[in-house]
GUZATI-334842 format. One line per field, with one value per atom (N, C-alpha, C): atom name; residue number from 1; x, y, z. Coordinates in nm, 3 decimals, padded with zeros to 5 digits. Example, Ala and Ser with C-alpha at 12.3 -4.5 7.8 and 13.67 -1.06 7.14 Angstrom:
% GUZATI-334842
atom <- c(N CA C N CA C)
seq <- c(1 1 1 2 2 2)
px <- c(01.319 01.230 01.320 01.285 01.367 01.290)
py <- c(-00.569 -00.450 -00.330 -00.225 -00.106 00.003)
pz <- c(00.780 00.780 00.780 00.708 00.714 00.787)
This chain:
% GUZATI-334842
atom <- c(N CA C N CA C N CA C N CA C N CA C N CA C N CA C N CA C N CA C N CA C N CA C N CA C N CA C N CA C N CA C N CA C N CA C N CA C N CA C N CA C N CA C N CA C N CA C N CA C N CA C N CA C N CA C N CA C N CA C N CA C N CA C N CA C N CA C N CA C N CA C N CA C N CA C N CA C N CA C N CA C N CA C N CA C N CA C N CA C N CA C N CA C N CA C N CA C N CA C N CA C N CA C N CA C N CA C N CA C N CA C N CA C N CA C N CA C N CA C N CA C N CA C N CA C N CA C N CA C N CA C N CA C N CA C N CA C N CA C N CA C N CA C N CA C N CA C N CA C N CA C N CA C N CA C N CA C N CA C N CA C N CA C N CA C N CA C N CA C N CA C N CA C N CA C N CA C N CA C N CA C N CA C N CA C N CA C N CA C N CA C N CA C N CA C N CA C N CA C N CA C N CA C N CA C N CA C N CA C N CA C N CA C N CA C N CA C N CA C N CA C N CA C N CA C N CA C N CA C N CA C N CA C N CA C N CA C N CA C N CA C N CA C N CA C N CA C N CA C N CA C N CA C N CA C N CA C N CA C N CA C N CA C N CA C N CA C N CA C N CA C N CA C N CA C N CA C)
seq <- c(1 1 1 2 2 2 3 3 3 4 4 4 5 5 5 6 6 6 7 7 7 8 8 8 9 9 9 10 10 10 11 11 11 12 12 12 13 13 13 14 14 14 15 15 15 16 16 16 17 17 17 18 18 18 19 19 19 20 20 20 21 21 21 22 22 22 23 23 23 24 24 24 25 25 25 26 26 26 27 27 27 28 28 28 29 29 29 30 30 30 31 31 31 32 32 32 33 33 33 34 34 34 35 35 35 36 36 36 37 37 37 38 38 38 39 39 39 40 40 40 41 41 41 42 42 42 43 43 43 44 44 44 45 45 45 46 46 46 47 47 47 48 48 48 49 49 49 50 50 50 51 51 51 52 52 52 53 53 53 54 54 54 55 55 55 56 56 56 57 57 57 58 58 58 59 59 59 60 60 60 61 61 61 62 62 62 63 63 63 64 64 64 65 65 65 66 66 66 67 67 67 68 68 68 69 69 69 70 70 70 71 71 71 72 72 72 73 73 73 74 74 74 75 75 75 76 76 76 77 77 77 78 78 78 79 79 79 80 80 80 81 81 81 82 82 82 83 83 83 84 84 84 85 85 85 86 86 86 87 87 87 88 88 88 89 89 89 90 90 90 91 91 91 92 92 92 93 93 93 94 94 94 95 95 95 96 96 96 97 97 97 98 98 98 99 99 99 100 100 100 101 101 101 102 102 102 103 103 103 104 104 104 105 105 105 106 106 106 107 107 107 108 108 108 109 109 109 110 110 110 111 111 111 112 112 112 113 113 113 114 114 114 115 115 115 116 116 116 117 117 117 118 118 118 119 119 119 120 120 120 121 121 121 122 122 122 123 123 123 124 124 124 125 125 125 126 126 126 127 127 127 128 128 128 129 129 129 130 130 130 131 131 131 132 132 132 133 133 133 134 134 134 135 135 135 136 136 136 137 137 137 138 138 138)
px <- c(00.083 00.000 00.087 00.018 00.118 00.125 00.112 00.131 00.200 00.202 00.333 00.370 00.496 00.502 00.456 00.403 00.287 00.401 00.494 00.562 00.554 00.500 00.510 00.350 00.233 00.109 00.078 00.134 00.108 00.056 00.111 00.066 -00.063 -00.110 -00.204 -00.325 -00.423 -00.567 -00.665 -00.631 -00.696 -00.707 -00.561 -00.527 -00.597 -00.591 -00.643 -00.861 -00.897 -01.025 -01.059 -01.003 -01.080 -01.006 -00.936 -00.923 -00.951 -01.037 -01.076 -01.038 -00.940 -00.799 -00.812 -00.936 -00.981 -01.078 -01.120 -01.239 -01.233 -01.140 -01.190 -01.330 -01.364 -01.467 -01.432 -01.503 -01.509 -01.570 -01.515 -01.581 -01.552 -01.696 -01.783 -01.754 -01.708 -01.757 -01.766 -01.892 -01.969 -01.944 -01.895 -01.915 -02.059 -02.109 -02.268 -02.332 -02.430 -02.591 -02.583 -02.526 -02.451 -02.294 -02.200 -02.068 -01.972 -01.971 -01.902 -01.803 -01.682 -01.556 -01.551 -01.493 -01.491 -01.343 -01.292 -01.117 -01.103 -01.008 -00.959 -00.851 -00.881 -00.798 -00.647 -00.605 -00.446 -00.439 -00.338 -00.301 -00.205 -00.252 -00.242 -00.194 -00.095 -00.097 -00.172 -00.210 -00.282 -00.358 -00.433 -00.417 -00.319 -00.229 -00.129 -00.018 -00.048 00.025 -00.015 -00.158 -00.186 -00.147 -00.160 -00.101 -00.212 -00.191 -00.281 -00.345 -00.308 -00.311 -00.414 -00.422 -00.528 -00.671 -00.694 -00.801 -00.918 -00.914 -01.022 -01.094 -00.944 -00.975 -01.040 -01.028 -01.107 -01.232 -01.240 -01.383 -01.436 -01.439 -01.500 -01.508 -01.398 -01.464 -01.567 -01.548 -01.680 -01.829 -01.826 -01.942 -01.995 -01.900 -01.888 -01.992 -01.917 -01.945 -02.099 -02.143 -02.231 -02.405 -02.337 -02.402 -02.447 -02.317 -02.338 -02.463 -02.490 -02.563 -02.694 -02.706 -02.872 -02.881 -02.820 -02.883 -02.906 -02.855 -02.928 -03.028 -03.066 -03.186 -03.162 -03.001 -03.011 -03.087 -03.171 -03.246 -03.187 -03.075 -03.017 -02.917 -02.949 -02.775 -02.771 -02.792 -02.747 -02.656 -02.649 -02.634 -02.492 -02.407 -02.281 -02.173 -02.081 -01.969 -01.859 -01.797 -01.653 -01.581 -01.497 -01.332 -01.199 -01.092 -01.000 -00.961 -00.898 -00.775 -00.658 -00.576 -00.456 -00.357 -00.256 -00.186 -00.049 -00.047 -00.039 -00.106 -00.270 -00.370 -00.470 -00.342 -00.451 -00.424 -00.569 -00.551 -00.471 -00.494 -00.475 -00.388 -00.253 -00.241 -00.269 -00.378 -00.405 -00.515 -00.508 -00.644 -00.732 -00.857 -01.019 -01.088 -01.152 -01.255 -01.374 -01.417 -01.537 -01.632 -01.743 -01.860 -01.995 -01.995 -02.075 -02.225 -02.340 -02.435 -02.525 -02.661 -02.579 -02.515 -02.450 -02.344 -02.372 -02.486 -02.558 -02.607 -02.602 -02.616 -02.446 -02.383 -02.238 -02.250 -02.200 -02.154 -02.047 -02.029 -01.890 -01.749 -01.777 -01.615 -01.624 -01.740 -01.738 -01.716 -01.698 -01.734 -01.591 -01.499 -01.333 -01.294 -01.325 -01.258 -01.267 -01.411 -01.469 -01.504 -01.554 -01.604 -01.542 -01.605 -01.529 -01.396 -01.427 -01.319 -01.218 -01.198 -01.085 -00.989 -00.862 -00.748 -00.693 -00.754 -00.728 -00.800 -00.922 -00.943 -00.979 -00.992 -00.990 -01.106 -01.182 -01.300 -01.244 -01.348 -01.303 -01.298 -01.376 -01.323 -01.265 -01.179 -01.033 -00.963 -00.942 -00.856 -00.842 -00.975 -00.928 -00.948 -00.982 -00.912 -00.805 -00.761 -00.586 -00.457 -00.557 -00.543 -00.536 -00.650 -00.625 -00.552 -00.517 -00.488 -00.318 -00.282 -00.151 -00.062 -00.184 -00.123 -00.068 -00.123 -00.107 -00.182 -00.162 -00.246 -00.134 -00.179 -00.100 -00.100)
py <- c(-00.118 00.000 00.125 00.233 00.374 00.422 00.365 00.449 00.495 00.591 00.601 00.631 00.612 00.559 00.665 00.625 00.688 00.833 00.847 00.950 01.082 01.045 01.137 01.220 01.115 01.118 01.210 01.241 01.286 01.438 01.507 01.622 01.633 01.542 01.550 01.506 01.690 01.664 01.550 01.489 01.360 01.252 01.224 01.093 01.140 01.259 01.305 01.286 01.327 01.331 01.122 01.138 00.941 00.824 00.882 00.851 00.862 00.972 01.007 01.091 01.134 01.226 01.344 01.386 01.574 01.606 01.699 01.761 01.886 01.906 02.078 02.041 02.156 02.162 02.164 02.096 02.058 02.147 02.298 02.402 02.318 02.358 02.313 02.452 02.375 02.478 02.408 02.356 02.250 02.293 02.188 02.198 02.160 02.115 02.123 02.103 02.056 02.080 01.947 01.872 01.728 01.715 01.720 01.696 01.630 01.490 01.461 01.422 01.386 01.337 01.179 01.116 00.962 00.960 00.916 00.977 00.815 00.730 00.587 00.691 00.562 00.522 00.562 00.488 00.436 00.551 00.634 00.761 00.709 00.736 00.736 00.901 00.947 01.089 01.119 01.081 01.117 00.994 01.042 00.888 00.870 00.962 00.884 00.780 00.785 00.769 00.566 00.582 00.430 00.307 00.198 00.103 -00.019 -00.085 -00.220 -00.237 -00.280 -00.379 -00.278 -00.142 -00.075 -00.065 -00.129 -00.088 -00.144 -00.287 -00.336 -00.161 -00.120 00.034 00.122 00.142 00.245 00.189 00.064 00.051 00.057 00.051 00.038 00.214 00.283 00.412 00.486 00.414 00.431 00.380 00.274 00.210 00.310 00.326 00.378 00.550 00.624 00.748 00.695 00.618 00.574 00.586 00.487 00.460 00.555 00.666 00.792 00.890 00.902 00.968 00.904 00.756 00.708 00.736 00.701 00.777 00.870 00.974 01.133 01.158 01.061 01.037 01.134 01.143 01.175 01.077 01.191 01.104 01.084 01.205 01.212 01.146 00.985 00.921 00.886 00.920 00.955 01.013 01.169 01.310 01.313 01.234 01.207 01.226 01.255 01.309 01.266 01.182 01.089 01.122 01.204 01.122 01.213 01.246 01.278 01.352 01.479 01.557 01.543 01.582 01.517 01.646 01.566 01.646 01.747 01.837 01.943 01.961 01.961 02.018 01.963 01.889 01.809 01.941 01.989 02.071 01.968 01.913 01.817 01.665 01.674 01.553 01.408 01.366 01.238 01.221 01.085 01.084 01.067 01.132 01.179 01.173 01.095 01.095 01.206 01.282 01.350 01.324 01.303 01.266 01.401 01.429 01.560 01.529 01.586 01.565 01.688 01.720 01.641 01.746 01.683 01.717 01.849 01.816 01.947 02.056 02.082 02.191 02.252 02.201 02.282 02.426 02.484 02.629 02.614 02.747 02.736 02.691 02.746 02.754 02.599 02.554 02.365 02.273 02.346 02.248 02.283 02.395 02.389 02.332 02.291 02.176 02.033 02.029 01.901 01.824 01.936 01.902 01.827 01.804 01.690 01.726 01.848 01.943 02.008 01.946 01.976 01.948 02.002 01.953 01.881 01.948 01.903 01.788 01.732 01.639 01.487 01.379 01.207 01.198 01.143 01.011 00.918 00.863 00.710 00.649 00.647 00.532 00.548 00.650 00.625 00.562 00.641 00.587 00.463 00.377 00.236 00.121 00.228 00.149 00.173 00.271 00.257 00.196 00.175 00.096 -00.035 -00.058 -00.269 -00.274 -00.157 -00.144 -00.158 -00.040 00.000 -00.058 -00.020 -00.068 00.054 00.160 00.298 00.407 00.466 00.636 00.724 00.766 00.849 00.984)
pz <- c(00.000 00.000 00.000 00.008 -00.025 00.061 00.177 00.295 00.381 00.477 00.548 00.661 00.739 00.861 00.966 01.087 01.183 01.202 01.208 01.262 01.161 01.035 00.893 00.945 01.046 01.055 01.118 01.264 01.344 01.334 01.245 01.179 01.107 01.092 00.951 01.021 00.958 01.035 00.987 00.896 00.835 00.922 00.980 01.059 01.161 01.229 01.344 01.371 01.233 01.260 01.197 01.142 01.078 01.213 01.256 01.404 01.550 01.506 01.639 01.770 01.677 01.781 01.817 01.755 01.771 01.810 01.870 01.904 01.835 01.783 01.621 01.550 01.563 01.497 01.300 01.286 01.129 01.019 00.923 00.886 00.724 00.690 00.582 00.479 00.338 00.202 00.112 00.129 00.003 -00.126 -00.228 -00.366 -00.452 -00.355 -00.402 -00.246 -00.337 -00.216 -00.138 -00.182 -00.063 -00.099 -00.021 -00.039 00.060 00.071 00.159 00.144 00.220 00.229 00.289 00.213 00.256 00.296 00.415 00.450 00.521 00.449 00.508 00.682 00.715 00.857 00.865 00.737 00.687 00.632 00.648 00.557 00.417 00.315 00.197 00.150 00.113 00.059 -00.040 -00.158 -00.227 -00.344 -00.430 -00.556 -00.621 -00.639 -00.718 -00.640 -00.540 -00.395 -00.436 -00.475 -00.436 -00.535 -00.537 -00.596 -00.613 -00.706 -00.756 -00.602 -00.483 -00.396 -00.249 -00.325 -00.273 -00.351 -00.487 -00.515 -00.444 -00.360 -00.265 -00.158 -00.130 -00.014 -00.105 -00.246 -00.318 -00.318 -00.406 -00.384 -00.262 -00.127 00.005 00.003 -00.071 -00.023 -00.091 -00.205 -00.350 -00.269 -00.207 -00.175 -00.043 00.054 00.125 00.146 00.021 -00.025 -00.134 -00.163 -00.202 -00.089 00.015 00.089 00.207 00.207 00.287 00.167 00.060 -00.013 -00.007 00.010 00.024 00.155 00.290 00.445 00.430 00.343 00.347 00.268 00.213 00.096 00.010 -00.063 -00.199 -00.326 -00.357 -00.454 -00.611 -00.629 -00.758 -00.760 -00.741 -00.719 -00.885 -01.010 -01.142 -01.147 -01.047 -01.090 -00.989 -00.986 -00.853 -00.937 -00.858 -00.918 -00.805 -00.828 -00.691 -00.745 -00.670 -00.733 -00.636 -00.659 -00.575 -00.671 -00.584 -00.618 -00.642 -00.775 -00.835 -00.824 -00.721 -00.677 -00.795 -00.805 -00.654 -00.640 -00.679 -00.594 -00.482 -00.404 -00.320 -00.154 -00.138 -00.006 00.098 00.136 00.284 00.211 00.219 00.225 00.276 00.259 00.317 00.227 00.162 00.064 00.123 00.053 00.056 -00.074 -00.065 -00.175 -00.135 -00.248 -00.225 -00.332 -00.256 -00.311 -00.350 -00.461 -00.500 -00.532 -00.492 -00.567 -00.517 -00.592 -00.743 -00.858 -00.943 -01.017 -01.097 -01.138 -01.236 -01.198 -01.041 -01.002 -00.926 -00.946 -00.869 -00.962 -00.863 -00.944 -00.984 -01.091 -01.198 -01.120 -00.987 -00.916 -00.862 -00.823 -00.796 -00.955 -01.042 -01.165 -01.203 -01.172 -01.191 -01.086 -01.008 -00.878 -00.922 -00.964 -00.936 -01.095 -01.144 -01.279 -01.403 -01.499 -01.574 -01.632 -01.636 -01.738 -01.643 -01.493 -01.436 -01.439 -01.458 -01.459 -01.303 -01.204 -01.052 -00.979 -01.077 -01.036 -01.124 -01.062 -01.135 -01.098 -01.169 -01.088 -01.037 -00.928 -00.879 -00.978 -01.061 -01.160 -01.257 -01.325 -01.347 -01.255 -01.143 -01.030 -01.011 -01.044 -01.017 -01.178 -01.293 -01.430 -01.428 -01.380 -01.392 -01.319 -01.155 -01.084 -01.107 -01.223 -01.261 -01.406 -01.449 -01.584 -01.566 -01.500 -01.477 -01.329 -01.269 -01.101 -01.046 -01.102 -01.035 -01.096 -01.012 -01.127 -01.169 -01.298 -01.363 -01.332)
């Protein structure tokens, strides 16, 4: 896996909140009208970070970020938009999948983050054809 050793961690508000390590309050600036963050346990720096032998952890965070959008009774699960930030533009080193919906309403400044035509971001599923294709992301 791409991950790395706990002492690189200790800094990073990722490890801190998907662990349980914080009481900060968590400030929200949605790219749409549902937007959540799916953040593994294991710190991963980014997708290009990951390797063949993580795509089981992508899909769980696909399903994952799936399954967080039907408890909130998104009804536009068509209209979704997954995928990760390709670094340099990843804010927070530690991978996060974000889950958008729905897609067709982001505003212009969510659709240059998120949108198809971003240069800063992958879908999950590139991430993991290239993952069974290549055994990494490009």
């Amino acid at each position: 896996m791409g991950t790395q050793e706990a002492s690189s961690t200790e800094e990073c508000p990722f490890c801190h909140i998907a662990n349980n390590r914080t009481d900060r309050e968590i400030l929200l600036s949605p790219g749409a009208t549902h937007h959540y963050l799916v953040v593994p346990r294991t710190h991963i720096n980014n997708c290009k970070s990951l390797q063949r032998d993580d795509i089981p952890l992508v899909e769980r965070m696909e399903k994952m970020g799936r399954s967080v959008l039907e408890k909130n009774k998104v009804s536009v699960i068509n209209d979704v938009r997954m995928g990760f930030h390709v670094p340099p533009f990843s804010s927070v080193p530690h991978l996060h999948l974000h889950v958008l919906a729905p897609a067709s309403a982001m505003t212009i400044k969510s659709q240059l983050r998120y949108g198809s035509q971003s240069y800063w971001f992958i879908t999950v599923d590139n991430v993991l054809s290239q993952l069974k294709t290549r055994g990494k992301v490009k």
